[in-house]
C-alpha positions as CSV (number, residue, x, y, z in Angstrom):
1,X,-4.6,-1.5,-43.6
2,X,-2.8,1.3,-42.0
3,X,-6.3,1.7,-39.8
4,X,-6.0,-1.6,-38.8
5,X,-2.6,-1.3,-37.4
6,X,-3.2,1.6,-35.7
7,X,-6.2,-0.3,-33.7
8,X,-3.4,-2.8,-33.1
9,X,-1.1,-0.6,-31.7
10,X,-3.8,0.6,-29.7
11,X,-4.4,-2.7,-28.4
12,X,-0.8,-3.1,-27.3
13,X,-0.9,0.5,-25.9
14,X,-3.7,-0.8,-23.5
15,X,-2.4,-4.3,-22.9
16,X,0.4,-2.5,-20.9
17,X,-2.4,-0.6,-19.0
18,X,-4.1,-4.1,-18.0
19,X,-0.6,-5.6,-17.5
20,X,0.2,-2.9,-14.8
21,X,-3.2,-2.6,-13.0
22,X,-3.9,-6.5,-13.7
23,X,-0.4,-7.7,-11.1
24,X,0.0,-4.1,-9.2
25,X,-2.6,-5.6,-6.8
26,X,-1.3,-5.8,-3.2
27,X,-2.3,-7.9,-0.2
28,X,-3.9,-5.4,1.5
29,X,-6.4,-4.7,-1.1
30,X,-7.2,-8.7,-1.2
31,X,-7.2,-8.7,2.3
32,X,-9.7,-6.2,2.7
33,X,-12.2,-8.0,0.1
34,X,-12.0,-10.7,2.0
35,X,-11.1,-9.3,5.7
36,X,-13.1,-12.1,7.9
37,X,-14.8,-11.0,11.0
38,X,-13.9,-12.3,14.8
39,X,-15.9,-15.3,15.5
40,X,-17.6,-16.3,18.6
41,X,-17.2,-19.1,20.2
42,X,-19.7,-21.4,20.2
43,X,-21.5,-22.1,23.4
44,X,-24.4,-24.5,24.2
45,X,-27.8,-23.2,23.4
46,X,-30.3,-22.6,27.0
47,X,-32.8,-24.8,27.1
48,X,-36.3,-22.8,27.4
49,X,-37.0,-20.8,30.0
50,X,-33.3,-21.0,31.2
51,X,-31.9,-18.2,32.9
52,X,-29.6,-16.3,30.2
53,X,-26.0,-16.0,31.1
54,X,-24.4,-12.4,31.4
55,X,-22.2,-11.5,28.8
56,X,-18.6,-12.2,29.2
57,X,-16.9,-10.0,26.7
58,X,-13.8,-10.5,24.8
59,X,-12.3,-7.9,22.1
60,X,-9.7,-8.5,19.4
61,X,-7.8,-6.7,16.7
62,X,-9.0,-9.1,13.6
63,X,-6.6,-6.6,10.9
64,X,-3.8,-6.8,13.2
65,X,-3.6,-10.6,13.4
66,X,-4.3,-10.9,9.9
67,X,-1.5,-8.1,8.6
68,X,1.2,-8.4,11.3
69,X,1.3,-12.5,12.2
70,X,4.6,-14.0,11.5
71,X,2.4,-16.2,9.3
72,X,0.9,-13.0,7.2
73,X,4.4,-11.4,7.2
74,X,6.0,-14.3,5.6
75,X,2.8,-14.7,2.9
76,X,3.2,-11.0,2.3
77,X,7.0,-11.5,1.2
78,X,6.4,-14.1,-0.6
79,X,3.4,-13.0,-2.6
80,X,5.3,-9.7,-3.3
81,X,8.0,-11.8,-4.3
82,X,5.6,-13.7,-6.7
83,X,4.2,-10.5,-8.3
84,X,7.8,-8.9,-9.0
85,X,9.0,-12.0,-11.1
86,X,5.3,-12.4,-13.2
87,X,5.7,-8.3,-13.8
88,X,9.2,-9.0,-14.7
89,X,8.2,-11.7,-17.4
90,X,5.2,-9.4,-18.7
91,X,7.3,-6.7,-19.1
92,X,9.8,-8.7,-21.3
93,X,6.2,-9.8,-23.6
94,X,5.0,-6.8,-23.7
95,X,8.4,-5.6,-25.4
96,X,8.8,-8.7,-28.0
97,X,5.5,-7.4,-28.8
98,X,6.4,-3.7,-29.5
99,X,9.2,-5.3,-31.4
100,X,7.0,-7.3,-33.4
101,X,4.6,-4.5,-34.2
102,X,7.4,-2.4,-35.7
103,X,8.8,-5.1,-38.4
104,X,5.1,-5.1,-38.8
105,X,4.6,-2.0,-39.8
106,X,7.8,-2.0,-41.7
107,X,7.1,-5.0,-43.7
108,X,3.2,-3.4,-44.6
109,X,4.5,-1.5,-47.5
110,X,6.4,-4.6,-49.4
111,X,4.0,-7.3,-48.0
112,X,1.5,-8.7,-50.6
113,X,-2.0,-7.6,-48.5
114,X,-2.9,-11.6,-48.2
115,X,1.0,-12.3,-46.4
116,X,0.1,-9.0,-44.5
117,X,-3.2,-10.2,-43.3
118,X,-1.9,-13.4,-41.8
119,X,1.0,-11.2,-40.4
120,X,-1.2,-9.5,-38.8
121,X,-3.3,-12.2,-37.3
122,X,-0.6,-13.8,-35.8
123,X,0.6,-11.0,-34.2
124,X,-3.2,-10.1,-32.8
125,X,-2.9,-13.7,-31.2
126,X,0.1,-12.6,-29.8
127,X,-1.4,-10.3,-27.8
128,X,-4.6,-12.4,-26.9
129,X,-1.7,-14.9,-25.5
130,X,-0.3,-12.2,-23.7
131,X,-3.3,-10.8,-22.1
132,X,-4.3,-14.7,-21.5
133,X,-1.0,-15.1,-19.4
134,X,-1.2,-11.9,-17.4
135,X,-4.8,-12.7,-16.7
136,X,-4.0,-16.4,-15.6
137,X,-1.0,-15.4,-13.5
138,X,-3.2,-12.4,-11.6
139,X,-5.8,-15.6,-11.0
140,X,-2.9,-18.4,-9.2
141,X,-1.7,-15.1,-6.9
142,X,-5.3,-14.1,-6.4
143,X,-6.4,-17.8,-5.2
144,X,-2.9,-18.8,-3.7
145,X,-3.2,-16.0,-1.4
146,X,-6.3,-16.1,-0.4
147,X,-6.1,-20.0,0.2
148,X,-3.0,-19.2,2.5
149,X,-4.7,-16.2,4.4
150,X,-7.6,-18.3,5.4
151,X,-4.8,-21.1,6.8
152,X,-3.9,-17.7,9.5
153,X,-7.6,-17.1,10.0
154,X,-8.5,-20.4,11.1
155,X,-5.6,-20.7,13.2
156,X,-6.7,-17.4,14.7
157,X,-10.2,-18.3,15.6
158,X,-8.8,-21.8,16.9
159,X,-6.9,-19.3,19.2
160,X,-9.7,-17.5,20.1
161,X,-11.5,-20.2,21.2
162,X,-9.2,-21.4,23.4
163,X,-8.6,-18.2,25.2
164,X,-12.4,-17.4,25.6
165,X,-12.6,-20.8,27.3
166,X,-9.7,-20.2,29.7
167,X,-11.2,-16.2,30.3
168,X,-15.0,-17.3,30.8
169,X,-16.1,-15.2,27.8
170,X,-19.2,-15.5,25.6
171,X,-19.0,-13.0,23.3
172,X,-15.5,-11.9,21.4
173,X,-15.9,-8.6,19.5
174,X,-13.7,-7.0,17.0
175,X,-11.7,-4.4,18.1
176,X,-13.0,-2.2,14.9
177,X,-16.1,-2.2,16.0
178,X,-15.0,0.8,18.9
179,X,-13.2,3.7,19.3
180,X,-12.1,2.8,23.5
181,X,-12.6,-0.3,24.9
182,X,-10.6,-1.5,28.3
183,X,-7.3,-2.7,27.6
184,X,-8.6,-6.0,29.8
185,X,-10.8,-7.1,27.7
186,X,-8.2,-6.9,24.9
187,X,-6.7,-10.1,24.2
188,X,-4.9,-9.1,20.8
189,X,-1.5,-9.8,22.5
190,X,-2.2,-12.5,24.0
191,X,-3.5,-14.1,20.0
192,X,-0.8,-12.7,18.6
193,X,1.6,-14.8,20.5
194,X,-0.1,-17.6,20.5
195,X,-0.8,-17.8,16.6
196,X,2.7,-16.9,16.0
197,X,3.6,-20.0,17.9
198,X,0.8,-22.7,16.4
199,X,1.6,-21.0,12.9
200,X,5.1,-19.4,12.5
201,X,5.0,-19.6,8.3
202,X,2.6,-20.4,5.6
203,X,3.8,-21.3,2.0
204,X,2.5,-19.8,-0.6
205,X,1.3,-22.4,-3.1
206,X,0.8,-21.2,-6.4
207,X,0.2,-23.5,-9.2
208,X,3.1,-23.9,-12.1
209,X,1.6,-22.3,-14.8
């Protein structure tokens, strides 16, 4: 018996490890999983044999739009926000659970082996409840953000768009892509402003758990 709460005290020991790496994820990490690429505008297709237009080129900062937007800023805050309080109410599981561990191991030596035993199975579904909830709450942040990131990343191609219409250009290239490129054919500023003014905040919307 004393083996088998040793494993379980192992198992809380690394449920705190999975609780800290599982919510210490940031929205820079999720943004660069999922850091979408600048998107050309589309543009009728020649007919054959048509004389091929010259390339009217158009270069944007894609990271910058997507980290420093009024939009992104306010989904960082709030996502931040979001992982503070679920760390918070792991953190106060996580001790209950110590708690319970040591009456466990106190009671082990006056418990019958069959009251014991159930003891302990309750309090190894504890922890499968726990490490359910933290993996469930890493999940809504995961998808919440995501879903909300992509509301600025429409916006910003809808932005684009418009701007390589007014400007002529055919071809819009992200600004990662080069080490110099002519502040002319930058229009970063000139997105920025605009998609701070079609999208000044997205919420956040994480499902109530």
């Amino acid at each position: 018996m004393q083996s088998t709460l040793s494993k379980t005290r192992l198992r809380v020991a690394l449920l705190s490890a999975v609780t800290a790496a599982g919510l210490a994820f940031s929205v820079g990490a999720a943004q660069a999983q999922s850091a979408p690429k600048a998107e050309a505008p589309k543009t009728d297709v020649p007919a054959p044999g048509a004389e091929l237009k010259a390339p009217v080129i158009a270069v944007i900062d894609v990271q910058k739009i997507m980290q420093e937007s009024n939009a992104s800023k306010g989904i960082t805050k709030s996502f931040e926000s979001l992982r503070d309080s679920y760390q918070k109410e792991i953190s106060t599981l996580e001790d209950k659970l110590r708690k319970n561990e040591d009456e466990l191991r106190k009671q082990q030596t006056v418990l019958s082996p069959e009251a014991l035993a159930t003891k302990r199975r309750d309090f190894e579904k504890q922890v499968a409840d726990v490490q359910k909830t933290v993996q469930t709450r890493k999940r809504a942040l995961e998808t919440s953000l995501n879903e909300a990131m992509a509301v600025v990343h429409k916006t910003m191609v809808e932005v684009v768009a418009d701007i390589s219409r007014e400007r002529g250009a055919n071809l819009v290239l992200a600004r990662q892509q080069f080490v110099l490129v002519d502040t002319q054919l930058d229009v970063t500023d000139v997105v920025m402003e605009r998609v701070n003014k079609k999208l000044p905040q997205v919420a956040l919307n994480v499902p109530k758990q």
